[in-house]
C-alpha positions in Angstrom: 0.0 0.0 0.0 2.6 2.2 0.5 3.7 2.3 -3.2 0.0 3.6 -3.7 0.4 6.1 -0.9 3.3 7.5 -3.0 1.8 7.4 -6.0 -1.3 9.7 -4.8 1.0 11.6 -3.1 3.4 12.7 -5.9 0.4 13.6 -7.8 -0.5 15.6 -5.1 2.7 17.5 -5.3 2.3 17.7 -9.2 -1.0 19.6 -9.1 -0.5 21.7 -6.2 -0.7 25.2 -7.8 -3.8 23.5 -9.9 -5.5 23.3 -6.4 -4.1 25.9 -4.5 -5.8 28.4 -7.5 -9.0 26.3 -7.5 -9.4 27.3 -3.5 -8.1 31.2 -4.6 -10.9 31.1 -6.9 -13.6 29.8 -5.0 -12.4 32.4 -2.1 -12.4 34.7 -4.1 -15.4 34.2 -5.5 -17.4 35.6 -2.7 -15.6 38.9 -3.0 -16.4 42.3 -4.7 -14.1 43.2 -7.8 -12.3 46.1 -6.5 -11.5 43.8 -3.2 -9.8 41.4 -5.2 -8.1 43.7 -7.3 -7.0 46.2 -3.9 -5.2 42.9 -2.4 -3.5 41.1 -5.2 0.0 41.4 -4.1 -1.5 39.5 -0.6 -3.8 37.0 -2.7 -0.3 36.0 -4.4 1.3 35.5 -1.4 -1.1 33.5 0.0 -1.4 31.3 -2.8 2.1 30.4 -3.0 1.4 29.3 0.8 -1.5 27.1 -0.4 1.1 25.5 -3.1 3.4 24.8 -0.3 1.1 23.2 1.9 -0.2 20.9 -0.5 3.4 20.0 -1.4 3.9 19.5 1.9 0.7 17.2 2.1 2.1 15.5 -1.2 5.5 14.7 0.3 3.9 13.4 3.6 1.9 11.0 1.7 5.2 9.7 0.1 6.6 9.1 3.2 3.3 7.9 4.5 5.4 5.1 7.1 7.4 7.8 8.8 4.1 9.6 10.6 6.2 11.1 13.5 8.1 12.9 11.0 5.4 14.1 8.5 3.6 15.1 12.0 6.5 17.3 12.7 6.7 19.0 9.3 3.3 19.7 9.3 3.1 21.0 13.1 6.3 23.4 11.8 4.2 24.9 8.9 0.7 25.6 11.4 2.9 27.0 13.6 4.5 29.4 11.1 1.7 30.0 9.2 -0.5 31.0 12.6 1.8 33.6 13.1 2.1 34.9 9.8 -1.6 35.2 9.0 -2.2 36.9 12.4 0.4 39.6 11.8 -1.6 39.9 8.0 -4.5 40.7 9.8 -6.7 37.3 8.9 -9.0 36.1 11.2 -9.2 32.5 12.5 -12.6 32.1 11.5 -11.9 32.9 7.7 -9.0 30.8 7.9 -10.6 27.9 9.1 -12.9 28.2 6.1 -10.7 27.1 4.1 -10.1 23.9 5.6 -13.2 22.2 3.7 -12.1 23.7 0.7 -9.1 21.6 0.9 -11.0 18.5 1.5 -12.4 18.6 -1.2 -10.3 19.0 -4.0 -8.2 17.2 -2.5 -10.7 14.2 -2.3 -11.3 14.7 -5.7 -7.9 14.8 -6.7 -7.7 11.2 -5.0 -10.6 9.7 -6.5 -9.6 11.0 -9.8 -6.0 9.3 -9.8 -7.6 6.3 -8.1 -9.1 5.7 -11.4 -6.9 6.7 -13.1 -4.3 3.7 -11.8 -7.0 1.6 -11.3 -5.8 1.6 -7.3 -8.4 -0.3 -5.7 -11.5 1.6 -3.6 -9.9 0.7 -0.5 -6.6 1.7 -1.0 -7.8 5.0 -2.4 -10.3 5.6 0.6 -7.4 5.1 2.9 -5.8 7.6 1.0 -7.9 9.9 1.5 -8.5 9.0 5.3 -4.7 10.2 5.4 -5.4 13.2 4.1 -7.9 13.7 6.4 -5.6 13.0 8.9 -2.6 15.4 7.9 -5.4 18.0 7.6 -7.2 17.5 11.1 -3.0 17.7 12.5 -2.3 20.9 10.4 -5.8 22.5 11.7 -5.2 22.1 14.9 -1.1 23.1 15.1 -2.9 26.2 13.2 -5.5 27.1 15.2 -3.5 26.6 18.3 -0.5 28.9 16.8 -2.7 31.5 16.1 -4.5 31.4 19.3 -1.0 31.8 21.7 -0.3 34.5 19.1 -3.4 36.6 19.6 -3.5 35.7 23.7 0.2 37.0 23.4 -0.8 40.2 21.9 -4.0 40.8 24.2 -1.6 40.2 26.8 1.0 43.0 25.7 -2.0 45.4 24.2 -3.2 44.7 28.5 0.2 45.8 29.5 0.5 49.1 27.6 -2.6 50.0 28.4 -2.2 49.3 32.3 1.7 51.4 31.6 -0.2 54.2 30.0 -3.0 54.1 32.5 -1.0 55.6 35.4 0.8 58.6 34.1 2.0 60.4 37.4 2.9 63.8 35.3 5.3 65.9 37.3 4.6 70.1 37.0 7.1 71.2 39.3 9.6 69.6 41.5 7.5 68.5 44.4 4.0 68.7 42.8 2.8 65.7 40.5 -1.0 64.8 39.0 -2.4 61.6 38.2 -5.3 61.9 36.0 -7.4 58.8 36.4 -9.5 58.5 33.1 -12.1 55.2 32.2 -13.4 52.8 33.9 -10.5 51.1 37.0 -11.1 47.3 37.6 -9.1 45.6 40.0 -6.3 44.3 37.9 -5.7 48.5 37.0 -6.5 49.6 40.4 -3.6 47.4 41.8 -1.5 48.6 38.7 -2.5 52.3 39.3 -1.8 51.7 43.0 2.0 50.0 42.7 3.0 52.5 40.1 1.7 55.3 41.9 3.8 54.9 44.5 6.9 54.2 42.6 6.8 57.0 40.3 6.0 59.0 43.4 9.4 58.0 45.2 11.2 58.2 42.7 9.9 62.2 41.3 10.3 63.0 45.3 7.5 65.1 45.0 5.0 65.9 48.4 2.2 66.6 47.1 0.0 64.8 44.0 -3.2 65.7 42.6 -5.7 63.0 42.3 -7.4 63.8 39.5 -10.9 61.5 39.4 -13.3 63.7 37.0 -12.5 61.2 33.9 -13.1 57.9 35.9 -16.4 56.6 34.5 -17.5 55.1 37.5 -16.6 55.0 41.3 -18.1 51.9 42.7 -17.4 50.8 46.2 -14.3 49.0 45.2 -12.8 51.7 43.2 -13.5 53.9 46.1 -11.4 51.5 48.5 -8.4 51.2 46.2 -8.1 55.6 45.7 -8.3 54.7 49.3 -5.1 52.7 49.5 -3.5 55.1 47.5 -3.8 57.7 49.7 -3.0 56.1 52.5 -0.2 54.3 51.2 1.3 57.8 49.7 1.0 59.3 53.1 3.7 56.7 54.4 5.8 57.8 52.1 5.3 61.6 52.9 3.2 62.6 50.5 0.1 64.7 50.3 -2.9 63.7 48.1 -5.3 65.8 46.5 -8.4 64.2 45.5 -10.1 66.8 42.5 -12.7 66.1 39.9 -15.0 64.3 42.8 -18.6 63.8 41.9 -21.6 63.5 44.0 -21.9 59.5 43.7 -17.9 59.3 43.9 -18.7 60.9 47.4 -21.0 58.5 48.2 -19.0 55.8 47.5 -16.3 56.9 49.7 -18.8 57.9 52.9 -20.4 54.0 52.3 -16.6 52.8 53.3 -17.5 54.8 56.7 -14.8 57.5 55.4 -15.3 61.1 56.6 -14.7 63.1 53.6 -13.8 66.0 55.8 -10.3 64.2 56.8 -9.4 63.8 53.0 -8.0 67.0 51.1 -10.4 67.7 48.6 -9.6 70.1 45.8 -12.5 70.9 43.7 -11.8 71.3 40.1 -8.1 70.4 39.0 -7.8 73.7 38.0 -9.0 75.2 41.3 -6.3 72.9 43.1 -3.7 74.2 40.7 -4.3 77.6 42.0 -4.0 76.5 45.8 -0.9 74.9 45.0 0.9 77.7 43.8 -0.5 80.6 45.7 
């Protein structure tokens, strides 16, 4: 059988830009004119990719005995080619369209040079389960590829927004503001908190304006981590300024049995400004 496996898969390897532009075309299909036209240089890229992975189908099915191997190649390639699409922009979803698209011309390929040899049915339907197989392997080394990838990226896009999220902006040499703007969850609040305080030590400033009128909304637990803030800050000598307060941020802090009247409340950001430097 193994003969036969080679002979379907060398034909696969001889017609794989014949299938790789039968799956262009039937993507492409779909698409409006001036879409196709706009992302030719991709579309060519993309179809030398197809090519390759069919070759590398065809060559696997040639060396159909040596599965650990073939397994390997073919885990290599979705792993590559995860990454690569990602960076292009594709989604997983479109992607994994293609996947049938494969199957069957592929399938029909097999069939086709099945009778062609006159291989018998059941060699050729093992054939074909093969193919199946390599596909199912390359789907999943895909999809999981692309799914670290994009994790990754969340994961970074998470961390520059939590970096960005704390600016403490020095305006003199012992003054500093930190403008809170958006909604804080936890994960920033602890963020906000940590960084805070080291960008306060380190500026040596005595005095920062808390700057709230931007925060969405002050729930009970926002509330108790501006709380930690001060507090912490205050162990480390410095003064905090809460400005920008609204009615309901107010509440909030009184419902943690906190007496407004003990915190330093500025008003407006400008207003606190003023105080500062007069």
């Amino acid at each position: 059988m193994e003969k036969e496996m080679a002979l379907f898969g060398k034909r696969v390897e001889e017609d794989k830009y014949m299938i790789a532009q039968l799956i262009q075309e039937e993507r492409q299909s779909a698409l409006p004119e001036e879409m196709v036209e706009e992302k030719r240089e991709f579309s060519e890229l993309v179809l030398e990719e197809r090519a390759r992975f069919i070759e590398l189908l065809g060559k696997a099915m040639q060396d159909s005995c040596n599965e650990a191997k073939n397994m390997a190649v073919i885990t290599h390639w979705g792993n590559a080619t995860g990454n690569f699409f990602l960076e292009q922009g594709m989604t997983l979803d479109t992607a994994l369209e293609e996947t049938g698209l494969y199957r069957k011309h592929l399938a029909t390929l097999i069939k086709s040079e099945g009778r062609r040899l006159d291989i018998s049915p059941e060699i050729t339907y093992d054939a074909a389960e093969l193919l199946h197989a390599l596909l199912d392997h390359a789907t999943y080394a895909y999809t999981h590829a692309y799914t670290v990838s994009y994790q990754n990226k969340l994961a970074a896009a998470r961390q520059e927004f939590l970096e960005l999220s704390a600016p403490v902006v020095p305006i003199s040499d012992s003054v500093a503001i930190l403008p809170l703007i958006g909604s804080v969850e936890i994960d920033r609040a602890h963020y906000i908190l940590e960084r805070t305080l080291l960008s306060a030590s380190e500026l040596k400033i005595t005095t920062l304006l808390l700057d709230l009128s931007g925060v969405i909304r002050v729930d009970t637990m926002v509330a108790e981590q501006i709380l930690k803030i001060i507090q912490s800050l205050e162990l480390i000598g410095v003064e905090c300024v809460l400005t920008g307060i609204r009615p309901e941020t107010a509440q909030s802090l009184t419902s943690l049995g906190i007496d407004v009247r003990t915190l330093r409340i500025g008003g407006s950001l400008k207003r606190a400004l003023e105080e500062v430097y007069n």
